[in-house]
Backbone as JSON Lines, residues from 0, in Angstrom:
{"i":0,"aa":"X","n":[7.31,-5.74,-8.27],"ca":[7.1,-4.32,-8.29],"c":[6.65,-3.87,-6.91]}
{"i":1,"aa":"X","n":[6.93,-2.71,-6.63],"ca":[6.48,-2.2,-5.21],"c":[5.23,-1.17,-5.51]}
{"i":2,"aa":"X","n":[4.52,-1.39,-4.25],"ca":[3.37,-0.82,-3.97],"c":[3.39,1.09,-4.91]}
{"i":3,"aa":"X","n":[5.0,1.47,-4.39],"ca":[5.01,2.5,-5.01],"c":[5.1,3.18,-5.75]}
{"i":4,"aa":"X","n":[5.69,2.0,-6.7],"ca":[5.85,1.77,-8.48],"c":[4.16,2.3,-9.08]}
{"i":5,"aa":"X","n":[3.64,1.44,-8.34],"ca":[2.1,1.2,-9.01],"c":[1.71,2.4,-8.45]}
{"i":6,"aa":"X","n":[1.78,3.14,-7.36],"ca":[0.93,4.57,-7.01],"c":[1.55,5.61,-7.91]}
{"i":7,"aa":"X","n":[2.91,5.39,-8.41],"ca":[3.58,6.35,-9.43],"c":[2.98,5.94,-10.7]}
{"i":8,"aa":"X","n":[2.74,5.09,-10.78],"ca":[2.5,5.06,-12.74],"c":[0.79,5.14,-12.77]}
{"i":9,"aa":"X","n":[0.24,4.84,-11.96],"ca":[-1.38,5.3,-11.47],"c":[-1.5,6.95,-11.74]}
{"i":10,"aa":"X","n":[-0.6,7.7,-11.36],"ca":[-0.23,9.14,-11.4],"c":[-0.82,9.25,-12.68]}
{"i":11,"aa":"X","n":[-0.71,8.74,-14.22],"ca":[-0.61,9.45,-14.86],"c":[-1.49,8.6,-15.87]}
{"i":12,"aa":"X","n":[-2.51,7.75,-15.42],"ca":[-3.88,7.26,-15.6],"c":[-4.73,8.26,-15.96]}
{"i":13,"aa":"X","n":[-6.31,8.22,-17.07],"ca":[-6.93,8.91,-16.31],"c":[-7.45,9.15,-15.6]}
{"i":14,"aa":"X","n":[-8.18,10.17,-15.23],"ca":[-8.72,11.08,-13.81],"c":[-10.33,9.91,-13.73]}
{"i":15,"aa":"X","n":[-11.06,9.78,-14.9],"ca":[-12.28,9.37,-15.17],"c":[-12.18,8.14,-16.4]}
{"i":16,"aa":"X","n":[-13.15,7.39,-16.34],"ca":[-12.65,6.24,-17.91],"c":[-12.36,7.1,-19.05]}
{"i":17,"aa":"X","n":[-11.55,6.4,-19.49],"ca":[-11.18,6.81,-21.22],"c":[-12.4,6.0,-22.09]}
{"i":18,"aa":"X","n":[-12.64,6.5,-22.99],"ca":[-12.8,5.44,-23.81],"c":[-12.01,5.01,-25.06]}
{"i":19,"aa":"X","n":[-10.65,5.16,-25.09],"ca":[-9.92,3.97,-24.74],"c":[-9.31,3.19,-23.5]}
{"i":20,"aa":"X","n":[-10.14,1.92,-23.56],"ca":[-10.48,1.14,-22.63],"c":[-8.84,0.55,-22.29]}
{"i":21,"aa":"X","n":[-8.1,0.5,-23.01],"ca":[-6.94,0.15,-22.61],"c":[-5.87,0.93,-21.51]}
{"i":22,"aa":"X","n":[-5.9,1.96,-22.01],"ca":[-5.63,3.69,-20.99],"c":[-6.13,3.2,-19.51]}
{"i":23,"aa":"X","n":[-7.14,2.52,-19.27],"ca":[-7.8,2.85,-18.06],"c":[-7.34,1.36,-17.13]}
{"i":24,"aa":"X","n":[-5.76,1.21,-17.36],"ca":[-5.17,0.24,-16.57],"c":[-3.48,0.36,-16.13]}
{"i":25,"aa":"X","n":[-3.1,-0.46,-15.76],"ca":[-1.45,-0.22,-15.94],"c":[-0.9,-1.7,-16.69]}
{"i":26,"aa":"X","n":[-0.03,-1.62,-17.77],"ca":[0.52,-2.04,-18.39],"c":[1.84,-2.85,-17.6]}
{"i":27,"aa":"X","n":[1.76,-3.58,-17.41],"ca":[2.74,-4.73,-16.07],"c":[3.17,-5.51,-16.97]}
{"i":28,"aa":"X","n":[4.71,-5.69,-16.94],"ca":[5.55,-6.67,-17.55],"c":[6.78,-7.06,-16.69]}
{"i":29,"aa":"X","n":[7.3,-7.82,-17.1],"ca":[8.57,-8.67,-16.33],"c":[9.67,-7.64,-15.92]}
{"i":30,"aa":"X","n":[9.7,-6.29,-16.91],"ca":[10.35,-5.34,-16.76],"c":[10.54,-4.14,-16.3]}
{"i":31,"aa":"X","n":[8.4,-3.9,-16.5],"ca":[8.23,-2.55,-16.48],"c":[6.91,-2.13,-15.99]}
{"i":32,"aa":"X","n":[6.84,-1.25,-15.51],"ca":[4.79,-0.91,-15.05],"c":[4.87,0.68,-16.17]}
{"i":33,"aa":"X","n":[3.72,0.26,-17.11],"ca":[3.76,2.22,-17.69],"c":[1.99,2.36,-17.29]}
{"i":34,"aa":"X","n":[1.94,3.75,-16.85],"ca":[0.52,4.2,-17.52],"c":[0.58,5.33,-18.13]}
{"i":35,"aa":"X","n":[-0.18,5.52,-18.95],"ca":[-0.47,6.83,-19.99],"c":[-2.16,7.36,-19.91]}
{"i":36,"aa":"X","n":[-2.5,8.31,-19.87],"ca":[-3.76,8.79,-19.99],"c":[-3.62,9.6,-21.84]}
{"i":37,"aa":"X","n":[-2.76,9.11,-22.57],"ca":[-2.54,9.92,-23.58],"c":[-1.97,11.18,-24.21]}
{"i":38,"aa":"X","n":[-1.89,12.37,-22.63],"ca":[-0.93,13.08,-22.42],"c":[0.11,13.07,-21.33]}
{"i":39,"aa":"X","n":[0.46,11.97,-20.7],"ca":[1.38,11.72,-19.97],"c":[1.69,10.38,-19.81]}
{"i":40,"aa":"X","n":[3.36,10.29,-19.8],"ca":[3.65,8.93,-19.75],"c":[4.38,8.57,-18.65]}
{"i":41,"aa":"X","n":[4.27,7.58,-17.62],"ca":[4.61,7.29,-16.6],"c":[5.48,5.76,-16.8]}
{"i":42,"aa":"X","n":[6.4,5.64,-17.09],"ca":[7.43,4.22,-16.92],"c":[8.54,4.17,-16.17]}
{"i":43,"aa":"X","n":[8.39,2.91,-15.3],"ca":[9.03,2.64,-14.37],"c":[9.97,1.21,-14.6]}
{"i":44,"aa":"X","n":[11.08,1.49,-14.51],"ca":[11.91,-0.04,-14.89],"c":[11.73,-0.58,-13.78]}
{"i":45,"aa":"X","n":[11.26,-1.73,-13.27],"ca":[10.81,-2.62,-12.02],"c":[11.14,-3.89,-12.64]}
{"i":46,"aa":"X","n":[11.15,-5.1,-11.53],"ca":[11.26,-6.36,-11.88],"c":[9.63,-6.4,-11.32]}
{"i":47,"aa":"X","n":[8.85,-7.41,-12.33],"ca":[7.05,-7.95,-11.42],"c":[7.47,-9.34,-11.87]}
{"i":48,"aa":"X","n":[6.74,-9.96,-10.45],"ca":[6.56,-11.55,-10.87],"c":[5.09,-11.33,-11.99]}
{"i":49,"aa":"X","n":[5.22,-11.66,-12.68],"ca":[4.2,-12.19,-13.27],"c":[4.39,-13.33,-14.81]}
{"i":50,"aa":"X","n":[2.62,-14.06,-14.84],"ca":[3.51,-15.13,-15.7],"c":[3.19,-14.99,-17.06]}
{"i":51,"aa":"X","n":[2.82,-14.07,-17.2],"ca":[2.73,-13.41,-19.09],"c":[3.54,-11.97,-19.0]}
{"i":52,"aa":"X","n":[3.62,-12.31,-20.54],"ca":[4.73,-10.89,-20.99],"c":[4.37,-9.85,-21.29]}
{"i":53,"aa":"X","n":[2.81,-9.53,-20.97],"ca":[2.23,-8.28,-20.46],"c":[0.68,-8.82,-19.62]}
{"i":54,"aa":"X","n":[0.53,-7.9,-19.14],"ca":[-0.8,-7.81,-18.36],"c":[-1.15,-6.21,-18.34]}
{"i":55,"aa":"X","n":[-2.55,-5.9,-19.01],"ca":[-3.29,-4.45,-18.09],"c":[-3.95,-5.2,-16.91]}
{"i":56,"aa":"X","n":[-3.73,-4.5,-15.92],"ca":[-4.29,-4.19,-14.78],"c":[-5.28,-3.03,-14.74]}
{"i":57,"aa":"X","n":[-6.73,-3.64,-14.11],"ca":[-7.58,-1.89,-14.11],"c":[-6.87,-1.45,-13.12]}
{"i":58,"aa":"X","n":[-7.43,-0.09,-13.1],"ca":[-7.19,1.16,-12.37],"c":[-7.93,0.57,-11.17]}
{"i":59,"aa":"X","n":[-9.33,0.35,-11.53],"ca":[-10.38,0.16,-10.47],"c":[-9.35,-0.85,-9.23]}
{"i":60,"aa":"X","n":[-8.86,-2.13,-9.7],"ca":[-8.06,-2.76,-8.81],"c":[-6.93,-2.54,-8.37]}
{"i":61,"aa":"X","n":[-6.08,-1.63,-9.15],"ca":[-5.15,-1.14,-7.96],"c":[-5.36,-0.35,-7.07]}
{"i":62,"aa":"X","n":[-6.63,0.74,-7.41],"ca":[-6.68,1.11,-6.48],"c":[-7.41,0.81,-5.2]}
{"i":63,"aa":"X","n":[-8.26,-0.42,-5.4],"ca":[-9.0,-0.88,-4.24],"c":[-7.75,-1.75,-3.29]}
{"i":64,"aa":"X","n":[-6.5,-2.52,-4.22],"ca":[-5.39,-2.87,-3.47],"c":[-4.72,-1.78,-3.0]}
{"i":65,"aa":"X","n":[-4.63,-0.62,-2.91],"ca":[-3.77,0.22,-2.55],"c":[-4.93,1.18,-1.43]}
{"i":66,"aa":"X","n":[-6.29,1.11,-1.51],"ca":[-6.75,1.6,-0.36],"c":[-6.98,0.85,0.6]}
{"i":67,"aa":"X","n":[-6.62,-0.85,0.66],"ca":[-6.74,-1.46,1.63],"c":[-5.4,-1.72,2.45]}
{"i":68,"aa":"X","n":[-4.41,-1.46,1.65],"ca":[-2.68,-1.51,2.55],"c":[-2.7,0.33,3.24]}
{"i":69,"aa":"X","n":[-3.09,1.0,2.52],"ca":[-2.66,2.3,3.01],"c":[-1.29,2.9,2.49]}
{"i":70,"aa":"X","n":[-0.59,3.69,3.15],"ca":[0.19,4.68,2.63],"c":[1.64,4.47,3.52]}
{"i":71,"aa":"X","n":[1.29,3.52,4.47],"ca":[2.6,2.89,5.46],"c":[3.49,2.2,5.02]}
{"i":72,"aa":"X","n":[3.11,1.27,3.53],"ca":[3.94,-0.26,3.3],"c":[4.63,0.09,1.68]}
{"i":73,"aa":"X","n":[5.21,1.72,1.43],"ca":[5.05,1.8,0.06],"c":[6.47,0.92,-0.69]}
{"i":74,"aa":"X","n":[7.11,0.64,0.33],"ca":[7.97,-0.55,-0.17],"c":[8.22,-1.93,-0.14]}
{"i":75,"aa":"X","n":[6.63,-2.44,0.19],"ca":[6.84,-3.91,0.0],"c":[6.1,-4.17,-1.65]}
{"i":76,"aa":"X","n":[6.34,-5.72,-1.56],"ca":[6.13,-6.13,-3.14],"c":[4.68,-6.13,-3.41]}
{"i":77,"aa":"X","n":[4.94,-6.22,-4.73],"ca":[2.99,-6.55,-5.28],"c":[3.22,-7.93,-6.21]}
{"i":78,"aa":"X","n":[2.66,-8.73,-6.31],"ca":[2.41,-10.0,-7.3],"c":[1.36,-9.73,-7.58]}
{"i":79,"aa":"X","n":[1.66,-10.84,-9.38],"ca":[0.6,-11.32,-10.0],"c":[0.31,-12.44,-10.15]}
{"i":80,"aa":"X","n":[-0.66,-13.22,-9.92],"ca":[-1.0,-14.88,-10.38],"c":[-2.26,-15.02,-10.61]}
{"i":81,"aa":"X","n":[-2.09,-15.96,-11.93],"ca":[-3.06,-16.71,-12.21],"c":[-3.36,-17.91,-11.24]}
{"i":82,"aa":"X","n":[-4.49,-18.24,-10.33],"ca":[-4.83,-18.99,-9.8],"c":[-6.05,-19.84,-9.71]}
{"i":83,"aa":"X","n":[-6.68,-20.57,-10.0],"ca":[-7.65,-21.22,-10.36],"c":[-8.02,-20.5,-11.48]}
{"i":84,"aa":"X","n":[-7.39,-20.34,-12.45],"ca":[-8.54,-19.79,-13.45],"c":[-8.54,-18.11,-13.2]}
{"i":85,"aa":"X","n":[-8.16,-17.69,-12.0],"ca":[-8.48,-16.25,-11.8],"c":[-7.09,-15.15,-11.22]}
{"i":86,"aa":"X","n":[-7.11,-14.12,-12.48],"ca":[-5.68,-13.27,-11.8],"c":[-5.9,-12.78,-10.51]}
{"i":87,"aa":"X","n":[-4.74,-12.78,-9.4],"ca":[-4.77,-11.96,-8.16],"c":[-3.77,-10.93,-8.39]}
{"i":88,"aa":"X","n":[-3.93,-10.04,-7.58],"ca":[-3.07,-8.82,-7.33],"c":[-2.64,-8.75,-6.18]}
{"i":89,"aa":"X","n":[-1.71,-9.32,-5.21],"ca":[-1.41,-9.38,-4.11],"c":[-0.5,-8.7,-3.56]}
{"i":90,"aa":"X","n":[-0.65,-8.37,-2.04],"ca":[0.34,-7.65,-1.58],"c":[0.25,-7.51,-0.14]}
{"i":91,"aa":"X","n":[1.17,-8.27,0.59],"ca":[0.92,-8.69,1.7],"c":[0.23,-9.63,2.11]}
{"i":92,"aa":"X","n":[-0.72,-9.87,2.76],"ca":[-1.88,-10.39,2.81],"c":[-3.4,-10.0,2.09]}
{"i":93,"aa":"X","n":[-2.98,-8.91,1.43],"ca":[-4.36,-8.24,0.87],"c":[-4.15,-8.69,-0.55]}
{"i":94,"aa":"X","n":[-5.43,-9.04,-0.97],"ca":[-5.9,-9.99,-2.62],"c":[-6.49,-8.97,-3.12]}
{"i":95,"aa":"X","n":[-6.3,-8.6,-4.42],"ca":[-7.84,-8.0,-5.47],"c":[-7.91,-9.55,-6.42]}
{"i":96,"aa":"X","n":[-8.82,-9.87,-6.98],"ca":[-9.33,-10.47,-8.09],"c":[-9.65,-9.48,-9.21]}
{"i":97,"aa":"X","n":[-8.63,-10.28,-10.47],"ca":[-9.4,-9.03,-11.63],"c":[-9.3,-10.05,-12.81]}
{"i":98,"aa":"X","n":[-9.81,-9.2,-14.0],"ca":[-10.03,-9.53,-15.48],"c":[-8.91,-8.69,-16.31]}
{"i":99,"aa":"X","n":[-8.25,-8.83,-16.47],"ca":[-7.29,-8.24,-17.54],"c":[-7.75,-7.92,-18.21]}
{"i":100,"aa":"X","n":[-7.5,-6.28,-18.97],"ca":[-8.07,-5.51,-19.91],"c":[-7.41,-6.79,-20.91]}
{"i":101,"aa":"X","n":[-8.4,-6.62,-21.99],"ca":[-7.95,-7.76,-23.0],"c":[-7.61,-6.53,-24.51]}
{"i":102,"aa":"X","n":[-6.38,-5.91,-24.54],"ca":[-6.25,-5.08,-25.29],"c":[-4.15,-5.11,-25.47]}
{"i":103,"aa":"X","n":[-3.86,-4.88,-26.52],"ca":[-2.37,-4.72,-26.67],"c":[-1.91,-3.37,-26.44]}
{"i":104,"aa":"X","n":[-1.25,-3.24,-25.29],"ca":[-0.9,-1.45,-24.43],"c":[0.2,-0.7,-25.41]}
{"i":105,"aa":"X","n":[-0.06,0.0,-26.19],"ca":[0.7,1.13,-26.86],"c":[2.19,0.85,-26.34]}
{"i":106,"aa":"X","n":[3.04,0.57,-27.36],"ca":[4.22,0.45,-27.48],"c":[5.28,1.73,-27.54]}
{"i":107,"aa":"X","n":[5.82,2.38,-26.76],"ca":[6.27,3.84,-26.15],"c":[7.53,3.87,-26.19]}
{"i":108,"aa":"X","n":[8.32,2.53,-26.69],"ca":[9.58,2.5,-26.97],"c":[10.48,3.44,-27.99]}
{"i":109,"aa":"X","n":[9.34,4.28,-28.79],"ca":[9.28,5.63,-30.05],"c":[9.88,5.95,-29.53]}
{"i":110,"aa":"X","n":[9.37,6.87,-27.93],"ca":[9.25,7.71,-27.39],"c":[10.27,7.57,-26.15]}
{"i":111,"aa":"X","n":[10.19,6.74,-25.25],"ca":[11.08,6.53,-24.53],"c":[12.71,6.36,-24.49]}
{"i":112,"aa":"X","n":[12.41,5.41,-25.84],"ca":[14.4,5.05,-26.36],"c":[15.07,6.7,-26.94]}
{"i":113,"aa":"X","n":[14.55,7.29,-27.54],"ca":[15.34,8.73,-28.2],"c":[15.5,9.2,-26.24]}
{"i":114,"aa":"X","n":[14.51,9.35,-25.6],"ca":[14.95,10.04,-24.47],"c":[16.33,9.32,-23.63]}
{"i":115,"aa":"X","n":[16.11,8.34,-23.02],"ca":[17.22,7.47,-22.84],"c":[18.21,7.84,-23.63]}
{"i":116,"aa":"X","n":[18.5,7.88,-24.97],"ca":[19.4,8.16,-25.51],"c":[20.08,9.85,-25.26]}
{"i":117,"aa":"X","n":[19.26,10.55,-25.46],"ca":[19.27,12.29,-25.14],"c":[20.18,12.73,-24.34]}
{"i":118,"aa":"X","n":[20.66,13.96,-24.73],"ca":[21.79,14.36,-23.91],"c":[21.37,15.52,-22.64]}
{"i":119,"aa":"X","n":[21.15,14.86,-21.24],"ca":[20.54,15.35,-20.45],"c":[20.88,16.84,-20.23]}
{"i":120,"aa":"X","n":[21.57,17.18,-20.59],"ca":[22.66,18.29,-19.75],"c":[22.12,19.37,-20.7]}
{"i":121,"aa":"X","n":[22.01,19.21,-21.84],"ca":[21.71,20.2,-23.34],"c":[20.11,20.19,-22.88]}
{"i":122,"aa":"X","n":[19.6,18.85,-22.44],"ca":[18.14,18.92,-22.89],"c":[17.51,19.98,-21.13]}
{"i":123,"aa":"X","n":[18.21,20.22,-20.32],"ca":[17.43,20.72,-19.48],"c":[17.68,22.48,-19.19]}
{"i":124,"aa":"X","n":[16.11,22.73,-18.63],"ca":[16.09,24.08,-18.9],"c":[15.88,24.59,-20.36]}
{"i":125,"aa":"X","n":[16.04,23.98,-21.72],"ca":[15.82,23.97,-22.52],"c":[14.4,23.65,-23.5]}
{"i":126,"aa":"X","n":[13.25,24.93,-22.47],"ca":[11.49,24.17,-22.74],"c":[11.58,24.68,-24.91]}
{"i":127,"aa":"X","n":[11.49,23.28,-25.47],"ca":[10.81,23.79,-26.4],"c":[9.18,23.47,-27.22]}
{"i":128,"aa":"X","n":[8.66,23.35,-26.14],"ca":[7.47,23.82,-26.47],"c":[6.4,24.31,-25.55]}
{"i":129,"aa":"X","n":[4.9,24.09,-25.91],"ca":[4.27,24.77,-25.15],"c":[3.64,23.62,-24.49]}
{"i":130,"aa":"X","n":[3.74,23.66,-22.87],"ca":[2.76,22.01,-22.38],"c":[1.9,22.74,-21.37]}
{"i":131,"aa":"X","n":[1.2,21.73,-21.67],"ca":[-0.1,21.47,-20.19],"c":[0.55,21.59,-18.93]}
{"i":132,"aa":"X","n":[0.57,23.2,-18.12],"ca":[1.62,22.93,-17.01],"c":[1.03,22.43,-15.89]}
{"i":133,"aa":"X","n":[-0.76,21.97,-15.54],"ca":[-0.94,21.16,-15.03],"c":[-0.49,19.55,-15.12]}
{"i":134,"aa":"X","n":[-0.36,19.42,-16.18],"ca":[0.28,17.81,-16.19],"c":[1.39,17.86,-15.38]}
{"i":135,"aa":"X","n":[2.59,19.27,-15.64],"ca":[3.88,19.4,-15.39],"c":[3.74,19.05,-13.93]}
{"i":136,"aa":"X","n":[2.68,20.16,-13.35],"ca":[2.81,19.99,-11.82],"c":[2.67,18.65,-11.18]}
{"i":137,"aa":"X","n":[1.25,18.56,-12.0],"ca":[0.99,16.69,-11.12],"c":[2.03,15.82,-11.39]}
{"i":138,"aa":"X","n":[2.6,15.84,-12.5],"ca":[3.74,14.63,-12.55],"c":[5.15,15.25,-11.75]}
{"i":139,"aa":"X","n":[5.5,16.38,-11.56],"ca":[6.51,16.49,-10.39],"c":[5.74,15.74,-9.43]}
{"i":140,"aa":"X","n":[4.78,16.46,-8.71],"ca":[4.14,15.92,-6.96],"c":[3.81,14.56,-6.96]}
{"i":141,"aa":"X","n":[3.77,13.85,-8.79],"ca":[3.83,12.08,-8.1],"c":[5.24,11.9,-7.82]}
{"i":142,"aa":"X","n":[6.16,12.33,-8.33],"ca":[7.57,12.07,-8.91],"c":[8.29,12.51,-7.05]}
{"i":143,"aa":"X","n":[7.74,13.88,-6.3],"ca":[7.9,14.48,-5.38],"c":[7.49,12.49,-4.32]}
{"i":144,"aa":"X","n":[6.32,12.98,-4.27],"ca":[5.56,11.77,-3.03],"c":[6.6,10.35,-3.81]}
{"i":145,"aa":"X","n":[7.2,9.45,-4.59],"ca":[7.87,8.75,-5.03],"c":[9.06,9.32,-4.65]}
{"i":146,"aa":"X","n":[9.68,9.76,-4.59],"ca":[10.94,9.78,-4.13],"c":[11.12,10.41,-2.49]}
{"i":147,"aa":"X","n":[10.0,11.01,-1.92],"ca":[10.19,11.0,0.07],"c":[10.35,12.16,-0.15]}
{"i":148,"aa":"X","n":[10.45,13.07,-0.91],"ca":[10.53,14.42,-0.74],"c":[10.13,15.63,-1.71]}
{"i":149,"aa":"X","n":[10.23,17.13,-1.28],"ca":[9.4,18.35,-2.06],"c":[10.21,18.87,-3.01]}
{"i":150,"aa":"X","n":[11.79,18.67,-2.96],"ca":[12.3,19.37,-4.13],"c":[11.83,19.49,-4.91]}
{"i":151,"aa":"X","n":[11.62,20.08,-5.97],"ca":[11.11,20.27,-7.25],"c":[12.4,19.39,-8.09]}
{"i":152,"aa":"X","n":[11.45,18.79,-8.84],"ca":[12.56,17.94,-9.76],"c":[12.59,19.01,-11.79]}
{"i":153,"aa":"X","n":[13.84,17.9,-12.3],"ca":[14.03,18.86,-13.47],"c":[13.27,18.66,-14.22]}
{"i":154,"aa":"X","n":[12.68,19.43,-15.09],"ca":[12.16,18.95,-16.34],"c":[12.74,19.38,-17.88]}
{"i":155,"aa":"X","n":[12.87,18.59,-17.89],"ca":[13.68,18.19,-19.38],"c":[13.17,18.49,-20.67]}
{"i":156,"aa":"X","n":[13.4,18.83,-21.54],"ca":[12.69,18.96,-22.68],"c":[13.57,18.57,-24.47]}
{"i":157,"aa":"X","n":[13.06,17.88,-25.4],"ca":[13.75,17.91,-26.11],"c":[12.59,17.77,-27.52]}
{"i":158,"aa":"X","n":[12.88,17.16,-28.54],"ca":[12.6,17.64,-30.22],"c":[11.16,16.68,-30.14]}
{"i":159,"aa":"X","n":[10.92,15.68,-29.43],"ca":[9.49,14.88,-29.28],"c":[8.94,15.49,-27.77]}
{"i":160,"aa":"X","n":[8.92,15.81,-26.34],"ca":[8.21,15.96,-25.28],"c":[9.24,16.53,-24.63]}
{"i":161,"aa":"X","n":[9.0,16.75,-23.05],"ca":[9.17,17.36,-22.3],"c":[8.99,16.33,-21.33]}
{"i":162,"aa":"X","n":[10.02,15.99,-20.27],"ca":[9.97,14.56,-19.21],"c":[11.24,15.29,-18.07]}
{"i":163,"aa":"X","n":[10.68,13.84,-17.25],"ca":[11.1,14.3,-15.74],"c":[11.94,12.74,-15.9]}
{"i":164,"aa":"X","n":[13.29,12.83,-15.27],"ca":[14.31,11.57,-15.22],"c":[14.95,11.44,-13.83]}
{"i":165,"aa":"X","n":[14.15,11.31,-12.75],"ca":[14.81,11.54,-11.31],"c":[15.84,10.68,-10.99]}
{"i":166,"aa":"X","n":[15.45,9.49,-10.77],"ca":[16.35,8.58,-10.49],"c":[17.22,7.57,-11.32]}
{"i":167,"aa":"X","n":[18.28,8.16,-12.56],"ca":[19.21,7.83,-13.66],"c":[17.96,7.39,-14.5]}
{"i":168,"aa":"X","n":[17.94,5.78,-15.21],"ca":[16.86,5.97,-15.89],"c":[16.12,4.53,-15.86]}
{"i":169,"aa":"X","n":[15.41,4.33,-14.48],"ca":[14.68,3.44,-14.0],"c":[13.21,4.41,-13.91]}
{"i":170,"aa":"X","n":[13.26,5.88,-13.87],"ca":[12.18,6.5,-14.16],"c":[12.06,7.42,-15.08]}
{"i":171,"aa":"X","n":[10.99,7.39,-15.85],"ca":[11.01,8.07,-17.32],"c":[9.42,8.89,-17.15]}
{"i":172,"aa":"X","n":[8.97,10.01,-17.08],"ca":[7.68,10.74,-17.04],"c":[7.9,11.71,-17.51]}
{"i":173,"aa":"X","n":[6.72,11.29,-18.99],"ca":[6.91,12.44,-20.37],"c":[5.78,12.8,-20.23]}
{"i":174,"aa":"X","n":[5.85,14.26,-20.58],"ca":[4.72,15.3,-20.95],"c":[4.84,15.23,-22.6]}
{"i":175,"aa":"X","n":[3.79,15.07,-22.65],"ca":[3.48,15.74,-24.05],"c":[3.37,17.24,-24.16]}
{"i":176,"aa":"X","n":[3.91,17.77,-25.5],"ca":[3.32,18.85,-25.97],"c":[1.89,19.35,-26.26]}
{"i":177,"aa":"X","n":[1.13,20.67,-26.25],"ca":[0.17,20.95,-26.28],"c":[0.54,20.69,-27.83]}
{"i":178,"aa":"X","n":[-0.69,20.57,-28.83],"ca":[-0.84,21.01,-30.43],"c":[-1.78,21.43,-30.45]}
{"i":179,"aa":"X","n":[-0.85,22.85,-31.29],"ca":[-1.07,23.81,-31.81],"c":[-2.4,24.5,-32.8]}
């Protein structure tokens, strides 16, 4: 996974701990990095080395790995290993040491597979419901800083959320609906 995978799906973490303790990491698999704060979902199709078929990662450690590379290297790799006994988060030459949230990360495949499936063309411009248009904004401007530029990207809407699909569908960032 690249450095910038993980600053995109960090996007949509929360702001402060959850208490759900699981929320307050990124969800890393052989396939995929997601984070969710509960009203936003951030998944990214990536290849990660890593040697289990999921890992949370805290927040706290990506972001201490991502304030020690900076904002120059957003396309080199990140690894995971178990090494003596202890996971690293590597990237470059820069290490975090962490503890894996020890929790099973919400399964979003509900939610994700109907979109994937969805007929983009019908579903855009087509808001049907009412959302948090701060979420809307922040998840364009991660979606904006992830892809190198300000266009405003589309947002999509269909019969479960409201999501952003920039690049075919290696990126998936759903808004939830407000309820009512």
């Amino acid at each position: 996974m690249k450095i910038k995978d993980l600053r995109l799906a960090l996007s949509a973490t929360p702001k402060k701990a959850d208490c759900r303790y699981y929320l307050n990491g990124l969800n890393i698999t052989k396939t995929h990095v997601t984070g969710s704060n509960g009203h936003v979902l951030c998944h990214i199709e990536t290849y990660s080395e890593i040697l289990d078929e999921s890992i949370i990662v805290p927040v706290d450690t990506i972001k201490a790995l991502l304030k020690k590379i900076g904002a120059k290297h957003e396309g080199k790799e990140c690894s995971i290993a178990l090494i003596n006994d202890r996971y690293e988060l590597a990237c470059m030459d820069q290490v975090e040491v962490f503890t894996p949230i020890g929790h099973k990360y919400p399964d979003f495949k509900k939610i994700t597979d109907p979109i994937r499936s969805a007929d983009h063309d019908k579903s855009l411009n087509a808001i049907k419901h009412q959302f948090d248009w701060t979420y809307v904004a922040e998840a364009n401007k991660a979606i904006c800083n992830y892809m190198g530029n300000t266009t405003p990207k589309r947002l999509y809407s269909f019969e479960l959320a409201g999501y952003f699909m920039p690049a075919d569908d290696d990126i998936i960032y759903i808004i939830m609906p407000c309820r009512l």
